[in-house]
N, C-alpha and C positions, 0 to 999 in steps of 0.2 A: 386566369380565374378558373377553378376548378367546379365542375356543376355536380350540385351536391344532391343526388341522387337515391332514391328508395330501393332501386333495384329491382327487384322479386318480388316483393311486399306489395306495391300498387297495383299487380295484374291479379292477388289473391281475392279480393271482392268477387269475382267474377266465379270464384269455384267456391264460394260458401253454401249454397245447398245442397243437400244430400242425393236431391234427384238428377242435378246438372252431374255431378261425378258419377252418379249410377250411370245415365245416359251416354256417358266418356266411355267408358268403361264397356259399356254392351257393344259399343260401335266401334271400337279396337277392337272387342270379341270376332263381332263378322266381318271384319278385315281379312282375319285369320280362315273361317271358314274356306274347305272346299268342296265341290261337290263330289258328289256319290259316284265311284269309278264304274265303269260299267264295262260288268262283263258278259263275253260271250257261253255259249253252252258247251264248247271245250275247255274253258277254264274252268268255268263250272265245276268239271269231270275228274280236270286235274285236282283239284282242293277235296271233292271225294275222295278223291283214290288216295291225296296223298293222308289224308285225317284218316281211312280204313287202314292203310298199310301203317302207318303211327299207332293206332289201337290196336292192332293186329298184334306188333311185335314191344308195344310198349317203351315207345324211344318218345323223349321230350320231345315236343310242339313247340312252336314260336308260331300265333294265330295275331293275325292282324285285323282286327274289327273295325269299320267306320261307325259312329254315333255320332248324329246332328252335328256334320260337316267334317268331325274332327278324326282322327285315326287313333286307336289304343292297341298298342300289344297285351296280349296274355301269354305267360309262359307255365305250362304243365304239364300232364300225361293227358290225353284223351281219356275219358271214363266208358264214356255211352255214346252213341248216335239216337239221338230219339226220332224217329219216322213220322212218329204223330205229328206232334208240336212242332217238328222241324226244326228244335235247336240240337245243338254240340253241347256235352255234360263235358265237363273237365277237372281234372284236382290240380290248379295250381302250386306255382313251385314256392307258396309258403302251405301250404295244407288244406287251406280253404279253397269250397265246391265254387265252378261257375257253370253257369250255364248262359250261351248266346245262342242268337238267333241264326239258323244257317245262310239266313239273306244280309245280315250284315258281315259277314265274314269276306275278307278282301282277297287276304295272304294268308297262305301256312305252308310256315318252313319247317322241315321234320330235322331236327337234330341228332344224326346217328350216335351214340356212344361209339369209341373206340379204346 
């Protein structure tokens, strides 16, 4: 005898609201999160020097930014250091201005031209 069965369809009841799948969803989200790396005041030093020496001589950047848990690259020229506000100005590699914060910044990897 073959048991004649719904499948998938019986356990759907359970995800018809729109706040149970929001809820899903945010909680996969901070699965994903990690926390904020921490650096010391030589790394610190290095990611100056190497952002000056990249502005200095004008070679692409690969900048590693953390925001709330998560990691984002930017690829473009350094523009400015702003001293004041403490972020990095930059012209990414499609045209458009960014500017971050220098306390979020992880990584930067300078990409020599050859």
């Amino acid at each position: 005898m073959r048991i004649r069965d719904r499948g998938k369809i019986k356990f759907m009841p359970a995800h018809f609201m729109p706040e149970h799948r929001s809820l899903l969803r945010e909680l996969a989200r901070e699965e994903l999160r990690k926390a904020r790396p921490l650096l010391d005041e030589y790394e610190i030093e290095e990611l100056e020097n190497r952002i000056c020496y990249a502005m200095e001589y004008t070679y692409p950047v690969k900048i590693t930014k953390w925001d709330d848990g998560f990691t984002y690259e930017e690829r473009g020229h350094v523009h400015y250091l702003d001293p004041i506000r403490k972020e990095v100005r930059m012209v990414a590699a499609d045209g458009s201005a960014v500017a971050m914060k220098f306390e979020d910044i992880v990584a930067v990897e300078v990409e020599e031209v050859r």
